[in-house]
N, C-alpha and C positions, 0 to 999 in steps of 0.2 A: 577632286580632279581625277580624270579617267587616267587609268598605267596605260603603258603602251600596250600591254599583253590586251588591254580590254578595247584597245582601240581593230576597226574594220583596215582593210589593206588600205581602203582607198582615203582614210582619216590618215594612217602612218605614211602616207604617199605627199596628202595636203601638210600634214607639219613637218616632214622632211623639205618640201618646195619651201615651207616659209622661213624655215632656220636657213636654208640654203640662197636665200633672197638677203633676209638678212646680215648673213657672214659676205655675201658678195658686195653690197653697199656698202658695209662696212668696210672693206678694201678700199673701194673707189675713192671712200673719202679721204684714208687716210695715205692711200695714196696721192693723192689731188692734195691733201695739207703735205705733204713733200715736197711736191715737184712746186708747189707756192713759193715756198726757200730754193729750193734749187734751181726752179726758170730764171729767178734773179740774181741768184748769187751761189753760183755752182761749185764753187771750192768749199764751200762747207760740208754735203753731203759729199764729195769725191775725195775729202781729208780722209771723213771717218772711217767710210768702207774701203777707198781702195780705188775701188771702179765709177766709173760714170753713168748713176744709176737711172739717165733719160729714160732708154728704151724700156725699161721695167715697169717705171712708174707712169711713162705715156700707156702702156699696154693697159696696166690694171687700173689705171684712171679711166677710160675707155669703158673698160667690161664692168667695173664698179656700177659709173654710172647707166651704162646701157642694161641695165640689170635691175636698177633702181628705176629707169622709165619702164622697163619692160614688165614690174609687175608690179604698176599701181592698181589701183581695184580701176580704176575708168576705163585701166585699157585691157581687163579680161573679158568684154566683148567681143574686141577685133581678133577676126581671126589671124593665128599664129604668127604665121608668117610675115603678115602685115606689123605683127607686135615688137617683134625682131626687127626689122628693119628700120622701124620709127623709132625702137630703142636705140639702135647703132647711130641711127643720123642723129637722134638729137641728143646723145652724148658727144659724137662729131662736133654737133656745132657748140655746146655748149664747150668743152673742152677747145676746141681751137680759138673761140672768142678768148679762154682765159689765158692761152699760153699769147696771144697780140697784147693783152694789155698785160701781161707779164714782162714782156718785150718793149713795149712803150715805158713803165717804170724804167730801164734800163738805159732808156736814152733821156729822160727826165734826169736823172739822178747817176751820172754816168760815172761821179768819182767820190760816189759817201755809200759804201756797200750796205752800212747798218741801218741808214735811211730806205733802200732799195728792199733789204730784207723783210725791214719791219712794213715796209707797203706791201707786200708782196704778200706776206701773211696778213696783214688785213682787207684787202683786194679779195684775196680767196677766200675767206670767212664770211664777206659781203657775197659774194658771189654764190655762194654755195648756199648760203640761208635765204637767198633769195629764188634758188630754184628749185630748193628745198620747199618752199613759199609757196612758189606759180603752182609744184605738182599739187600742194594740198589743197588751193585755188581749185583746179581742174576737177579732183577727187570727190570735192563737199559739193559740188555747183552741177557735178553732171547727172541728166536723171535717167538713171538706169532703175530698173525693177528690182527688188530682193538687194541695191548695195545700201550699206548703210557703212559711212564713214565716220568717225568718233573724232568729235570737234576736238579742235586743238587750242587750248585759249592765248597760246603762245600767237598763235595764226592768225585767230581771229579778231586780234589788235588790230591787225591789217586794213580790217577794213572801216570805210571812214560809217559816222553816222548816217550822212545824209541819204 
């Protein structure tokens, strides 16, 4: 394996974007496993720390995810600009879909909080492995020239025989 000293500028440019992709997904998600417990049942994280840690964890749920759509290999065709913006909206959407059905648990289950939480955490675990899911759908299925995506056998359960 190459050291960085033997690495070209524009190689230490490409693995600093992809530790920098990855440390930012990785945010989004654990922020998004947060705010799962907290949409529903907000005194448990507002015990621990203190503060009402919404605005924190909406922010970096947000950039998590729009971070994670912004650099799957399908969409380093489109140009930048465009990458950005599909990243933001469909972190948007996928994020405001989960804080509605975060909210629907809430009126489902209005007076068993341990029932609410425990949805709430499997609600986002469903949620997230399944968009988790659609991007790697997107990534293997789309035919671009020179990508080559590295099957996931986890994934490829998904799809039926027929």
């Amino acid at each position: 394996m190459a050291t960085e000293a033997n690495l070209t500028e524009e190689e230490q440019w490409e693995h600093f974007l992809e530790m920098f992709y990855l440390a930012a997904t990785f945010q989004g998600r654990a922020a998004y496993f947060l705010m799962s417990i907290h949409a529903v049942n907000p005194g448990v994280l507002t015990q621990i720390l203190g503060i009402d840690p919404f605005p924190y964890l909406w922010a970096t749920m947000l950039y998590g995810v729009a971070i994670m759509i912004f650099s799957r290999p399908s969409m380093r065709v489109i140009f930048p600009l465009n990458r950005i913006a599909f990243g933001m909206l469909g972190s948007l959407m996928f994020n405001h879909a989960s804080m509605v059905c975060f909210k629907y648990l809430c009126t489902v289950f209005p007076d068993r909080p341990f029932m609410r939480t425990f949805m709430g955490f499997l609600s986002g675990r469903l949620m997230m492995v399944h968009l988790l899911a659609f991007l790697y759908h997107i990534d293997t299925r789309t035919n671009i020239p020179d990508l080559y995506v590295t099957r996931d056998v986890a994934f490829e359960g998904m799809y039926s025989v027929y």
